[in-house]
ZAVO-514211 format. One record per residue (C-alpha): residue number from 1; x, y, z. Coordinates in pm, whole numbers, plus 50000, padded with zeros to 5 digits. Each point is the difference from the previous one (the first is absolute). Layout:
<recs>
   nr     xx     yy     zz
  NUM      X      Y      Z
...
</recs>
This chain:
<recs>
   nr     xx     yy     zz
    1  57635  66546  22787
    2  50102  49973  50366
    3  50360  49963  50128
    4  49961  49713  50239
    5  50231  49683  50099
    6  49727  49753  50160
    7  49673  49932  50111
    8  49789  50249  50251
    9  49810  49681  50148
   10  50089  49901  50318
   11  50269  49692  50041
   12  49912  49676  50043
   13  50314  49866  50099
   14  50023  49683  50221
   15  49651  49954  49947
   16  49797  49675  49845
   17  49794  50084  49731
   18  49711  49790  49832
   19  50009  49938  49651
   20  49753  50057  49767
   21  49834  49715  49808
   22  50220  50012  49710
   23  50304  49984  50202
   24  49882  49721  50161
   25  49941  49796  49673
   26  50361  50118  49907
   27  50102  49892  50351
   28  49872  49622  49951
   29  50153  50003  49610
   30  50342  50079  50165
   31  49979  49794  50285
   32  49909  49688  49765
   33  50285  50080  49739
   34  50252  50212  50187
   35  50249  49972  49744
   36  49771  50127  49726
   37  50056  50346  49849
   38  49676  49986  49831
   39  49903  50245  50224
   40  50261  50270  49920
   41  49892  50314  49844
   42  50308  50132  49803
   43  50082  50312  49790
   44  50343  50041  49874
   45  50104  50271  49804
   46  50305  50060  49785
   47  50136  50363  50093
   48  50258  50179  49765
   49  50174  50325  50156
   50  50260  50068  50259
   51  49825  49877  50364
   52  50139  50014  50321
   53  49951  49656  50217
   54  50074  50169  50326
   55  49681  50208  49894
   56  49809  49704  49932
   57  50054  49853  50308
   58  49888  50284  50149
   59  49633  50022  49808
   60  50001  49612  50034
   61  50003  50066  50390
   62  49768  50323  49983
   63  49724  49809  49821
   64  50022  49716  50252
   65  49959  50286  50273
   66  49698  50160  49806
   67  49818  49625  49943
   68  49824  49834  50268
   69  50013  49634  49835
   70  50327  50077  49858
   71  50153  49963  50407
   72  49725  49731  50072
   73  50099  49620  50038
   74  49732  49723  50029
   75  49991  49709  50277
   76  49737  49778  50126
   77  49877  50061  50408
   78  49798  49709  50144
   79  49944  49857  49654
   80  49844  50368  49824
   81  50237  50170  49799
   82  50077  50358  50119
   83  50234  50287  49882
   84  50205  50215  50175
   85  50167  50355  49870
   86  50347  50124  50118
   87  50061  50342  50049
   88  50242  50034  49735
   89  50080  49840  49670
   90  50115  49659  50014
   91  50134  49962  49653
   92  50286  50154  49901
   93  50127  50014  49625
   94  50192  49672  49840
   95  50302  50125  49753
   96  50180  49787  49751
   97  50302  50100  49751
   98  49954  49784  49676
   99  50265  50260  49861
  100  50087  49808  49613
  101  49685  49823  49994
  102  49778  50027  49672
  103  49668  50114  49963
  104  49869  49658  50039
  105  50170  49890  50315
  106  49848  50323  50169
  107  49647  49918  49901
  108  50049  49617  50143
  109  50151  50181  50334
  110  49672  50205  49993
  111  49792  49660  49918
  112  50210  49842  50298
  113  49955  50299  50231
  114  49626  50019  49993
  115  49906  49614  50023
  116  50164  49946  50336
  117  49744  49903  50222
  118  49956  50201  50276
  119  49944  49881  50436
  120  49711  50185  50068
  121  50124  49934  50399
  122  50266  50254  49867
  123  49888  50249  49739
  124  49810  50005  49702
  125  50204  50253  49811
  126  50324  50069  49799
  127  50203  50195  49753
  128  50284  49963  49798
  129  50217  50181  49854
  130  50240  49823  49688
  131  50231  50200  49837
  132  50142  49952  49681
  133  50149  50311  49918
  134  50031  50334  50146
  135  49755  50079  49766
  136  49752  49680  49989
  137  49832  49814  50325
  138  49715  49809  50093
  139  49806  50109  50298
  140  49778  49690  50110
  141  49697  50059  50267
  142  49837  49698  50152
  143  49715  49929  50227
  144  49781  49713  50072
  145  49603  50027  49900
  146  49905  50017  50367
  147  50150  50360  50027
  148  50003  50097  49637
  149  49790  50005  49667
  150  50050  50079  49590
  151  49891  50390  50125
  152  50221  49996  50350
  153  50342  49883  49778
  154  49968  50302  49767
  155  49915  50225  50337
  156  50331  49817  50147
  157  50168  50097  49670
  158  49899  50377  49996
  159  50062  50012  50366
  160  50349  49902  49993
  161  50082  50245  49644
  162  49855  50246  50192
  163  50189  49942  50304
  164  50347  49970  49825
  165  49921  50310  49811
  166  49954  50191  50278
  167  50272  49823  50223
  168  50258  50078  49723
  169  49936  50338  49988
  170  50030  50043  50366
  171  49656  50090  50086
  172  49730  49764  50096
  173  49765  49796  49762
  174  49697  50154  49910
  175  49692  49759  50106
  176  49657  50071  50099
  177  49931  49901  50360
  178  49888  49704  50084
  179  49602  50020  50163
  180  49905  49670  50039
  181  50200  49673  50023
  182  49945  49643  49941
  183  49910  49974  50350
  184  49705  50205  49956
  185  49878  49808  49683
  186  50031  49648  50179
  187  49819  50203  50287
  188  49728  50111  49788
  189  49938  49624  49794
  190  49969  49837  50403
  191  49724  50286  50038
  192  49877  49956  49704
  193  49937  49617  49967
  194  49873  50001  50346
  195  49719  50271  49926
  196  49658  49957  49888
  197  50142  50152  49637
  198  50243  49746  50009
  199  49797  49712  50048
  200  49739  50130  49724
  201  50347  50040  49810
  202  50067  49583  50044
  203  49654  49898  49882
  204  50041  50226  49672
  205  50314  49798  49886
  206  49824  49681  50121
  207  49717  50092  49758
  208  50222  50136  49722
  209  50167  49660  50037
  210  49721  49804  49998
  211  50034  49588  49956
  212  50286  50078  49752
  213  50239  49754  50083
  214  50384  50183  49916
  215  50132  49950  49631
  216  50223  49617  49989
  217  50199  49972  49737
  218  50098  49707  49837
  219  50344  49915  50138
  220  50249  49793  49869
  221  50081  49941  50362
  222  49779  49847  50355
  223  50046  50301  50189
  224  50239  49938  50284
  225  49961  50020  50406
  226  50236  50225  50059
  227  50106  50277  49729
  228  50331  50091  49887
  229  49875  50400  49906
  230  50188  49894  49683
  231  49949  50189  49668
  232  50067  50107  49657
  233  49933  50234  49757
  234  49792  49999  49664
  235  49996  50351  49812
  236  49820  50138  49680
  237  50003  50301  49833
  238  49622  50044  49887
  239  50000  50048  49602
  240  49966  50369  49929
  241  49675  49997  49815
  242  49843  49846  50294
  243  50173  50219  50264
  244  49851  50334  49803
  245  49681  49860  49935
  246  49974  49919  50387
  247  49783  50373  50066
  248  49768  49973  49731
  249  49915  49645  50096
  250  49976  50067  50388
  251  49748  50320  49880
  252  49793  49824  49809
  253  49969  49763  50288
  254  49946  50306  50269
  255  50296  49895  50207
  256  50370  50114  50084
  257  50283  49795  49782
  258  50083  49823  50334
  259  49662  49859  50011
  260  50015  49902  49638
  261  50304  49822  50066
  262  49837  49810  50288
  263  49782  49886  49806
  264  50180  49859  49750
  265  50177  49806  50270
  266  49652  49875  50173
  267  49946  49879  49615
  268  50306  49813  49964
  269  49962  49867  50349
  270  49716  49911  49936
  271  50081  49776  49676
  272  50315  49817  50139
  273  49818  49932  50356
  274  49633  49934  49837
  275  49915  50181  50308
  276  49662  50153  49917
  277  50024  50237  50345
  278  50295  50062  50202
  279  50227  50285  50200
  280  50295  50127  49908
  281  50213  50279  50200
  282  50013  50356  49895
  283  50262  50162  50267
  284  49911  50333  50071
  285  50109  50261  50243
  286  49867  50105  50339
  287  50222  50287  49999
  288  49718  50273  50087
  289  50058  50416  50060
  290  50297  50213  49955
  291  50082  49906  50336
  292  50145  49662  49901
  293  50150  50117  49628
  294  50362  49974  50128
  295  49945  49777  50227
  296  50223  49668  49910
  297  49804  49641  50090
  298  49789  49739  49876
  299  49695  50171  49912
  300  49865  49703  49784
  301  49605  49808  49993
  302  49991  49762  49761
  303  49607  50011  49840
  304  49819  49689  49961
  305  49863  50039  49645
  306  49738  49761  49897
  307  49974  49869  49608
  308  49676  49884  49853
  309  49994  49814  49605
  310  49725  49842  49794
  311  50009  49905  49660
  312  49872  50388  49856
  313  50297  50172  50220
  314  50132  50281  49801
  315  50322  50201  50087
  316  49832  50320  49993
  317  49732  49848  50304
  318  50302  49823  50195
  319  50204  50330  50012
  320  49695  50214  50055
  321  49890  49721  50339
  322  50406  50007  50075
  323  49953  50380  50026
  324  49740  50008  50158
  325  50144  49770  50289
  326  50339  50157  50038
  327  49839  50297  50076
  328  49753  49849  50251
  329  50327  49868  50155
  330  50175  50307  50048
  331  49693  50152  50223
  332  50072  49729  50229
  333  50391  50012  49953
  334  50075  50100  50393
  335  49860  49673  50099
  336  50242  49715  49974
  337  49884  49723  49805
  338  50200  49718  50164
  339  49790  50080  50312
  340  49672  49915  49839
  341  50112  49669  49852
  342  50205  49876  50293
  343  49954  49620  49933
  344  50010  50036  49618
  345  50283  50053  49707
  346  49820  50259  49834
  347  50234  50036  49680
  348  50321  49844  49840
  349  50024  50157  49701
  350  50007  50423  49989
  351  50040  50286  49794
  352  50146  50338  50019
  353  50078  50344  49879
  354  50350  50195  50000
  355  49939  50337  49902
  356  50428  50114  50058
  357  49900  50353  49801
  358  49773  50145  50289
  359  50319  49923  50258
  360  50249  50308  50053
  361  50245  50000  49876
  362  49812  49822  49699
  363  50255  49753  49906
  364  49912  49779  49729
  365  49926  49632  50003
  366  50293  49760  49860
  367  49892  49902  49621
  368  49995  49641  49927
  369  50288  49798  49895
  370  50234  50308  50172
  371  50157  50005  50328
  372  49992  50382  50080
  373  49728  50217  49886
  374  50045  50409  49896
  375  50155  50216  50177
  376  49888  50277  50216
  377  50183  50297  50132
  378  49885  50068  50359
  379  50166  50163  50322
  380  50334  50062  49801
  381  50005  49647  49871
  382  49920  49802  49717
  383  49802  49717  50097
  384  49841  49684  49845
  385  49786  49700  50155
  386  50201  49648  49911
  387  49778  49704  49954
  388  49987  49696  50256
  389  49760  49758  50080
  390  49715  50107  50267
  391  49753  49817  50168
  392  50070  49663  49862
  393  49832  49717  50153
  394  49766  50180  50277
  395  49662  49874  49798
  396  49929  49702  49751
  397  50037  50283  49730
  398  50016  50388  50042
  399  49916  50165  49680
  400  50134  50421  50052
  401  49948  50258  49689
  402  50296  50230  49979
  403  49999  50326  49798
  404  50334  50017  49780
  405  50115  50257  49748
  406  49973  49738  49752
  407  49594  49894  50111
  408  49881  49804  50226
  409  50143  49705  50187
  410  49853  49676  50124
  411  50227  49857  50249
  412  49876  49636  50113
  413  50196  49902  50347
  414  49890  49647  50110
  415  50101  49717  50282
  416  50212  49728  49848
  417  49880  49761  50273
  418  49667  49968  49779
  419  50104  50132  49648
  420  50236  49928  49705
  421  50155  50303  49796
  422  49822  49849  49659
  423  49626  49999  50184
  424  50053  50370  50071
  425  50118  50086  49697
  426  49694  49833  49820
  427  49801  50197  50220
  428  50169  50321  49974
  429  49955  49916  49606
  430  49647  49959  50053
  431  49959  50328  50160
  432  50144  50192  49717
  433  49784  49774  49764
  434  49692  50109  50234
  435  50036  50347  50023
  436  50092  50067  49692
  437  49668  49841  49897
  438  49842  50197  50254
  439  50141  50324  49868
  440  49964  49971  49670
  441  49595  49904  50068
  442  49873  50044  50393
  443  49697  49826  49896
  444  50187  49709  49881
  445  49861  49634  50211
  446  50221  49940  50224
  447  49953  49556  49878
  448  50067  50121  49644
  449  50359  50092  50057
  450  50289  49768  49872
  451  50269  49984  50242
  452  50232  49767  49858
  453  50268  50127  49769
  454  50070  49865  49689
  455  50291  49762  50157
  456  49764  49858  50252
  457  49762  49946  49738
  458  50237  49786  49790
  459  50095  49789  50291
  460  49676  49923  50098
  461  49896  49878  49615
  462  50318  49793  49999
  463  49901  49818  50269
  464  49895  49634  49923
  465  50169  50037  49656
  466  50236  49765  50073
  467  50010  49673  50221
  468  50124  50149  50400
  469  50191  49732  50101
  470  50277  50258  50176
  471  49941  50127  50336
  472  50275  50248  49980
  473  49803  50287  49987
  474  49694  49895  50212
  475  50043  50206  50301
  476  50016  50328  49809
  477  49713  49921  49774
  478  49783  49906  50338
  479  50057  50323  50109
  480  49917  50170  49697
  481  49698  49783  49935
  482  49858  50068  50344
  483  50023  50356  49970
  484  49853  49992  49685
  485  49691  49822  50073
  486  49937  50272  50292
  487  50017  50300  49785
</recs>
């Protein structure tokens, strides 16, 4: 490792910068609900040890000095959104005594911290720092999508460990320089797109795509003009039988476990929609060379991934076309999809994978039903990731995998402006239901599996049992009924 305390690429103070195409999509979502924190990419961590705030500050100001987008605010010129860099950081640490509070009250101040929405005209970054104890605090970084992603918050995270490590110790933190910026990445997607590669690049995800039309749930809402970027939270621990048998399954069917698991979801998309062909979104990253691995941004393409079903569809030959497609995709990942379907709404409904265990430090993902997960000893500290709600209400539903100590984790974020809690949880049930059925046989039919659960069963056979002469209930059961009949 190299001693070094910021970038070796030139400044780009003062000037305006163009976005890339993914910060312009993120632009338009915060200009329509400015007020939203749907957008905010959080990672708070629960640190036990004696720290130093002055210290803190300190790193919190070096890593705003080291990253580019970290000092970058966002404004509009003429009607096209540009950016422009400062110099130096523009954040500086946020520090708050809860002295006496319990162990609850610090995790809601964490909660609270994170889900302030942020004036992109201003900054898109934070950090707090809660104390409890002299011995217990919760360090809180924040950025908005359109300079950050799930890989750039754990980079933000070692970055600022690293830096307080080697602030506290008076000497100075030990990063790799910095050869490339986000500058150079949005530099590279104009050339890109506008070369003959690029344009050969657009037609492949046009043909991937084909006709599909994207995936349309049945909602228990008319989707509204304007969105709200309002969400919640659906989360399932995947039984253990099925979570171990996940390999063997995804071998026999020649693919990776994250394609099996695609699958599964095409399947059950497939049976509540009665979609036989449609897209869904597989976000993937365009993060390309060691020349960009520390750099912090929104390195994100979302993959059009198209779905075909007939009657004989077997989970082994969904997974194995699934595969097949994802893979496709990711040859053609430095081209951003958005630009080849400008006039179309190529997905609402995504899925993707959280793999915490290859991030360094490799802190582990927050178990279900617990608020902090296990603890880590890193830089001097002990160190733990505490659970809040991410990415809530940025797509129709958002399906992401996590990796836990305890399995794996299905973690269903939706928009409340279209969904009910109940619909998701019937179809987070009915994922279980399908993949354990696809584990326990990948060439189970797809048509043949049961989703409803034995309670849904009975309610269904009890209808017309007796006389309905109540409407009490009718607005819940139309919802049910309707997504019932799609799946």
């Amino acid at each position: 490792m190299t001693t070094a305390t910021g970038t070796d690429q030139p400044t780009t103070a003062g000037e305006t910068l163009p976005l890339t195409a993914v910060q312009e999509a993120m632009w338009t979502a915060y200009r329509v609900a400015p007020h939203s924190a749907a957008y905010n990419i959080v990672m708070p961590l629960l640190l036990r040890g004696p720290l130093d705030p002055d210290a803190m500050a300190e790193a919190v100001t070096a890593v705003g000095d080291r990253q580019e987008l970290l000092r970058s605010v966002f404004t509009e010129q003429d009607g096209t959104p540009v950016r422009t860099a400062a110099e130096r950081a523009l954040v500086r640490m946020e520090y708050e005594d809860l002295d006496g509070t319990d162990e609850d009250g610090l995790r809601h101040a964490a909660q609270e911290a994170g889900a302030r929405p942020f004036r992109l005209e201003t900054g898109a970054f934070r950090v707090v720092l809660l104390r409890r104890s002299d011995t217990e605090w919760a360090l809180v970084t924040a950025a908005h999508h359109i300079v950050s992603d799930f890989t750039s918050r754990w980079l933000l995270v070692r970055d600022l460990l690293d830096a307080y490590a080697g602030i506290s110790t008076g000497t100075a933190p030990q990063w790799r320089p910095l050869s490339a910026s986000y500058t150079d990445h949005a530099a590279e997607e104009l050339r890109h797109t506008a070369s003959p590669a690029g344009e050969r690049a657009a037609a492949r995800w046009r043909e991937s795509a084909g006709r599909a039309p994207a995936a349309q749930l049945p909602l228990d809402r008319p989707r509204p003009a304007v969105r709200s970027l309002k969400g919640a939270t659906v989360v399932r621990v995947l039984d253990p039988a099925t979570a171990h048998g996940l390999d063997a399954a995804a071998d026999d069917a020649g693919v990776t476990p994250f394609a099996y698991l695609l699958g599964v979801f095409q399947a059950l998309t497939h049976r509540w929609t009665g979609q036989d062909e449609f897209v869904l979104g597989v976000p993937a990253t365009s993060r390309t060379g060691k020349a960009q691995r520390d750099v912090i941004g929104c390195f994100l393409n979302t993959m059009p991934v198209r779905a075909q079903f007939d009657a004989a569809s077997t989970f082994r030959g969904t997974a194995a076309l699934a595969g097949e497609r994802v893979m496709r995709g990711m040859v053609n990942v430095r081209y951003p999809c958005a630009l080849a379907f400008p006039q179309a709404t190529v997905f609402r409904t995504a899925l993707f994978l959280v793999q915490m265990d290859r991030m360094d430090p490799p802190v582990p993902n927050v178990p279900p039903g617990q608020a902090i997960g296990p603890f880590l000893t890193h830089k001097g500290l002990d160190i733990a990731l505490i659970d809040v709600p991410q990415q809530e209400g940025q797509l129709d539903l958002l399906l992401r995998i996590e990796q836990t100590p305890h399995g794996i984790t299905a973690v269903f974020s939706y928009d409340t402006d279209l969904l009910d809690h109940a619909t998701v949880e019937r179809f987070a049930a009915g994922y279980e239901r399908m993949l354990a059925a696809a584990v326990a046989d990948p060439g189970t039919r797809i048509a043949d599996v049961e989703l409803a659960g034995q309670d849904e069963t009975a309610a269904l056979l009890a209808l017309g049992s007796t006389p309905f002469d109540d409407t009490a209930g009718f607005d819940e059961f139309d919802s049910f009924e309707n997504s019932w009949d799609h799946r």
